[in-house]
N, C-alpha and C positions, 0 to 999 in steps of 0.2 A: 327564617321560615322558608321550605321549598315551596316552588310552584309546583303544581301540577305539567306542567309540561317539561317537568325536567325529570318524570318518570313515565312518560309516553316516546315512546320511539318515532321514530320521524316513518313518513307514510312508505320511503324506500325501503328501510326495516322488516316493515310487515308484510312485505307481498311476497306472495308465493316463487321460489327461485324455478327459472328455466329449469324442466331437464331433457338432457339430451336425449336423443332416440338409442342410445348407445347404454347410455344409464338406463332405458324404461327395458332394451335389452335384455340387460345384463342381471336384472331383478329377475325379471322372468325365468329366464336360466336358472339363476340360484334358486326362487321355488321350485322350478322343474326338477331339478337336482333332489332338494329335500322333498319332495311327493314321491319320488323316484325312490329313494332310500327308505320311504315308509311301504311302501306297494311290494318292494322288492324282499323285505323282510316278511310281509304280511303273504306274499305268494309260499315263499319257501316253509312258511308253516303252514297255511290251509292245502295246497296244492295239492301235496304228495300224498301217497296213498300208500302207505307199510307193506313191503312185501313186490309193491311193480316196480320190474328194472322200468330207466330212461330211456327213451327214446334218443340214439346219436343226434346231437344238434339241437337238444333240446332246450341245454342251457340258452344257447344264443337265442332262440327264436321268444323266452322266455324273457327273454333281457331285451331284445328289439321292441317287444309287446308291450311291457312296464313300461320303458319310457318310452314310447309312444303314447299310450294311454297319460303318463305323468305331462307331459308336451302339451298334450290336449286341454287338462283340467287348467292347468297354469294360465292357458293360453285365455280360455275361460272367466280366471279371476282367482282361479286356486283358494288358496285358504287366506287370502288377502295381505301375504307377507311381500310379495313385490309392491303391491298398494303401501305398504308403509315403509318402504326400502326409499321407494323412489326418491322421493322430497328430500332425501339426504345423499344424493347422488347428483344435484347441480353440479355442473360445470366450473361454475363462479362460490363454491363452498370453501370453506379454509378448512 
């Protein structure tokens, strides 16, 4: 017959691993990225107006704006995808 304590993990197991400042980084970034990728698809369809040339410099200042504004939200809390990156981005993870 098993015990019971030979299907509970020991209390090192369960605790929450370290994460770096590097890994809470580097999540951030990659939301920012993917909010970035949604904003910047979602401008180039609502944005334009059928029929008016661009303005020189418009793309960029258009692309500086997206991600800035995508930087911002992330930075925020975004859609909670760095929230759940993180915990798998310990240091000490195999």
């Amino acid at each position: 017959m098993h015990s019971v304590s030979a299907f509970v993990s020991p209390a090192s197991e369960l605790s929450i691993p370290a994460v770096s400042p590097r890994g809470v980084k580097a999540a951030r970034e990659f939301e920012a990225t993917l909010i970035a990728s949604l904003l910047e698809s979602m401008e180039k369809t609502f944005a334009t107006v059928p029929g008016e040339d661009q303005l020189a410099g418009a793309d960029d200042y258009n692309y500086m704006g997206t991600h800035a504004l995508a930087d911002g939200i992330a930075a925020r809390g975004g859609f909670g995808i760095a929230k759940l990156l993180t915990p798998h981005l310990s240091p000490t993870r195999k």
